[in-house]
N, C-alpha and C positions, 0 to 999 in steps of 0.2 A: 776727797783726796784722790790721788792718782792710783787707782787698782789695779797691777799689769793682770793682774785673773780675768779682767772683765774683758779684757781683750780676746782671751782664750777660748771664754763664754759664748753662747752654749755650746753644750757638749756634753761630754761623761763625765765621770770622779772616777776614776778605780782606787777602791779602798785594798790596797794589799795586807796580807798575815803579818803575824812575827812569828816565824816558826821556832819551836825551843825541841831541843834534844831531848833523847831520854834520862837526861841529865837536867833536866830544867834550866839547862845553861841555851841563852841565845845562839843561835845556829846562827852567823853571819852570813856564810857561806852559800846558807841557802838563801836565806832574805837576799843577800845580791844577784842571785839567780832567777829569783822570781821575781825581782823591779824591772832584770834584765828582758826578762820576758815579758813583763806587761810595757816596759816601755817602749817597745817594736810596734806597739800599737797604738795607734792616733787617739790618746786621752786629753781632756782638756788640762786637766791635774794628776796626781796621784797624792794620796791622803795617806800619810804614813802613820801611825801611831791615834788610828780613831779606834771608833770602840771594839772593830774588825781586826786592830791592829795591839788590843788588848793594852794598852796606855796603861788603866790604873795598876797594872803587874810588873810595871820597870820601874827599876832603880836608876834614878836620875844617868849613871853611867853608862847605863844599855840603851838610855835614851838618848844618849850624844854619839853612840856608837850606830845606831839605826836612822838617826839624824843624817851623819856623815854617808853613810850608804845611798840615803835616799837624792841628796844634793846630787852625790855623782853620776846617779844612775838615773835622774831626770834632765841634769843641766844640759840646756841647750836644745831639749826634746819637749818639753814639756812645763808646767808648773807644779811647782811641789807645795803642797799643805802638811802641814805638821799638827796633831793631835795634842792638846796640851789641858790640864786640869790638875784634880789632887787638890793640896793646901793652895793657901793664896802666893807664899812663897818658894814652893815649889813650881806651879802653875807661870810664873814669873819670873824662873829660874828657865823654864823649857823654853818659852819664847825667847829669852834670851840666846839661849845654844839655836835654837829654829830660824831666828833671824838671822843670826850671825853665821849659818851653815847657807845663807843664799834662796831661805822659803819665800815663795811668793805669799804665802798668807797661812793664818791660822785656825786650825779649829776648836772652839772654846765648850769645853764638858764643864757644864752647871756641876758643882762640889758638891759632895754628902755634905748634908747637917741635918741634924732632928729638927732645927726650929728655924725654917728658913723664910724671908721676907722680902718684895719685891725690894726694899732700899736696900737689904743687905747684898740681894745678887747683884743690885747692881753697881754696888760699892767693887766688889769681887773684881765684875765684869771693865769694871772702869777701870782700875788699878791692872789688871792683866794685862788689859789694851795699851795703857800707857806703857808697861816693860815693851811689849810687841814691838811697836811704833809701826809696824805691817799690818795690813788685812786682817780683818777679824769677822768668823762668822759664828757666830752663836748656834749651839749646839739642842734643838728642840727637840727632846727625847720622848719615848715614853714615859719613863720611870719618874722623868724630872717634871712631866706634866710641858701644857703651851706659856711660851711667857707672854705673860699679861700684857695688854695696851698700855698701861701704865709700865711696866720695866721696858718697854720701848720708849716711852715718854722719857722715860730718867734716865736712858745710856743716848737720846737722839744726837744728842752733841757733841758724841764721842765720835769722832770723824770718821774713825780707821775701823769703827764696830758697824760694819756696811752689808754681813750675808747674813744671811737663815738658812742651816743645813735643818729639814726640817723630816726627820721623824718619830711625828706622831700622826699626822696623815689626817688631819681636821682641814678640809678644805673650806670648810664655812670660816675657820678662823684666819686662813690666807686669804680667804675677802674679805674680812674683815680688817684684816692690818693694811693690805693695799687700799682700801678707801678711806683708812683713819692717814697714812703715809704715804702713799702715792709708791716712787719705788725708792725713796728713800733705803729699802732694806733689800739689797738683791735677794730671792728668792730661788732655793734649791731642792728641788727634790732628793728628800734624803730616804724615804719609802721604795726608794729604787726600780726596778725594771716593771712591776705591777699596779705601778700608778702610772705612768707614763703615758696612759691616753687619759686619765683623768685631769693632770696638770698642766700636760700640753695642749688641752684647749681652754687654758685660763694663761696660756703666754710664759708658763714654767717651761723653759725646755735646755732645762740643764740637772742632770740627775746620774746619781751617786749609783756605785755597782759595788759589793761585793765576790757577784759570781763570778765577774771580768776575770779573777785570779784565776779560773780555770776553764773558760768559755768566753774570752773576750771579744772576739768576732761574733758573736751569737748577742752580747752585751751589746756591742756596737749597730749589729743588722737593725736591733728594735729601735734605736735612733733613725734610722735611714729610711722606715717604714712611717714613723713619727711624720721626719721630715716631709717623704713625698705620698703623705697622708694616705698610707694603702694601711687602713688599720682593720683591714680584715686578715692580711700577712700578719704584723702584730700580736694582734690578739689570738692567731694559730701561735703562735712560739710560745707566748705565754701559757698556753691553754696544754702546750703540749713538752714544754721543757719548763719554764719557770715555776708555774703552780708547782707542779707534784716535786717541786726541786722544794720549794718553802713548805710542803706540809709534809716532807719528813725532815727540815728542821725547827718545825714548829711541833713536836713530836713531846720533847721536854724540852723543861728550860736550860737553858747552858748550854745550846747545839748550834747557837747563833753564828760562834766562829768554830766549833769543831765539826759542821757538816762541811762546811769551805775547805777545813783543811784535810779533811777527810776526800773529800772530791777532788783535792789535788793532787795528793798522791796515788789516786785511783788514777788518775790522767798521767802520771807519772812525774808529775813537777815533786818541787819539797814542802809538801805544807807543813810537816812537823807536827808537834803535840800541842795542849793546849796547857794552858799555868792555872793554877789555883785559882781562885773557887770554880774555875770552870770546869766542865766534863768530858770526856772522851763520849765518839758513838757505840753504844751497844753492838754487840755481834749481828745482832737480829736487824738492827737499823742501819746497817754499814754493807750489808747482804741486799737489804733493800737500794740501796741509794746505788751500789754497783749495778743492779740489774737496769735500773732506769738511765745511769750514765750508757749503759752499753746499746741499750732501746735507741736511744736519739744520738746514737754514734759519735759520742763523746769520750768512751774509755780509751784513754792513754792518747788520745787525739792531739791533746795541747801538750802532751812533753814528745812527743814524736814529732814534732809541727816545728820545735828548736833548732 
């Protein structure tokens, strides 16, 4: 099918927040202030409602409302992806509002179920794609495990089911699916800034950022180093802001997006609160994560930089 994404490709993903108030109510306000901001910067897409952008915690209405923000604050800039899952009829329901708001493509999160089967995901997967009628990249998690050569076999037909945002960060199994399919499946790195010399010498060089929401010039430098292959630069940024940025949110679980939005409002943007079941960062770990943004001259850098 005609992908306008591929066009865009390669390049970055910036996954932006949802930030919610101390009211648990969606902060609009802020969310368009922060697309505002990321989309100043040469992203290939922006991924609204992934799992950085805490999808399974909207009610279908705050999802047509974050939909609406994100069209206006990429069109014309940019390509927009939309985060969609949940039930099969919800999941189907989003794509809907997503296409219809002007998304270039979608990102497909594998459903909860206790007893799940490659036919059933890919019954899910098929049926999702069909509401879509847009781009669709399947969403290769941890939690949800790699899908199988076989749920590639049983969705291959499905025209518009065309990416793999992919993390779980098994590179043996991304040789393995391009020798079983060629590039039938475009291929993403969704393990973001710390795989980036690992994928891009296997011809991945389109990968997803969460940190972009508060460091996006520093997200984009390690594509440019990629690019004109100085990955001894690289790997210094890595070594010297990325790492120690991932092991204190690899600290406990649930810090996936409130170190992000914790680091934004350290830089002075709105990253807001996080929603149910997820967790705020500890005193102790929020003390840390400031002294190290302030280290690599990052504190309040990106909301002073508006």
């Amino acid at each position: 099918m005609n992908n306008p994404l591929l066009k865009r490709f390669p390049g970055v993903i910036g996954f932006p927040v949802t930030p919610f108030n101390d009211e648990d109510q969606l902060d609009e306000a802020a969310f368009r202030a922060n697309l505002d901001f990321m989309a100043a910067h040469d992203f290939a897409a922006l991924c609204c409602c992934g799992s950085n952008g805490e999808m399974p915690s909207l009610t279908l209405e705050e999802y047509r409302r974050v939909t609406a923000v994100g069209s206006e604050a990429t069109q014309g800039k940019m390509g927009l992806i939309m985060g969609v899952g949940q039930t099969l009829h919800t999941a189907q329901a989003m794509t809907r509002v997503a296409r219809q708001a002007g998304a270039a493509g979608i990102l497909l999160v594998s459903p909860y179920s206790n007893d799940l089967s490659d036919e059933g995901l890919a019954d899910y997967y098929r049926r999702v794609a069909g509401a879509a009628e847009i781009p669709v990249a399947l969403y290769q998690t941890k939690w949800s495990g790699l899908i199988s050569l076989k749920l590639f076999d049983l969705v291959s037909d499905v025209e518009n089911i065309c990416m793999v945002k992919d993390e779980n960060g098994s590179i043996s199994h991304y040789v393995n699916v391009r020798e079983r399919f060629g590039d039938r499946y475009y291929w993403i790195n969704g393990m973001a800034e710390p795989f980036v010399p690992a994928y891009w010498n296997f011809g991945v060089h389109t990968y997803t950022s969460g940190l972009a929401c508060f460091m996006p010039e520093q997200t984009m430098q390690i594509g440019r180093h990629a690019e004109s292959g100085d990955f001894t630069a690289l790997n210094r940024m890595l070594d010297e802001i990325v790492t120690p940025l991932y092991q204190i949110r690899n600290r406990r679980p649930g810090y996936k997006c409130s170190m992000i939005k914790t680091a934004m409002t350290l830089c002075g943007l709105q990253g807001g609160r996080v929603r149910a079941p997820l967790i705020e960062m500890q005193p102790e770990d929020r003390r840390d994560l400031e002294a190290l943004l302030e280290k690599v001259g990052l504190l309040k850098a990106a909301g002073a930089s508006r």
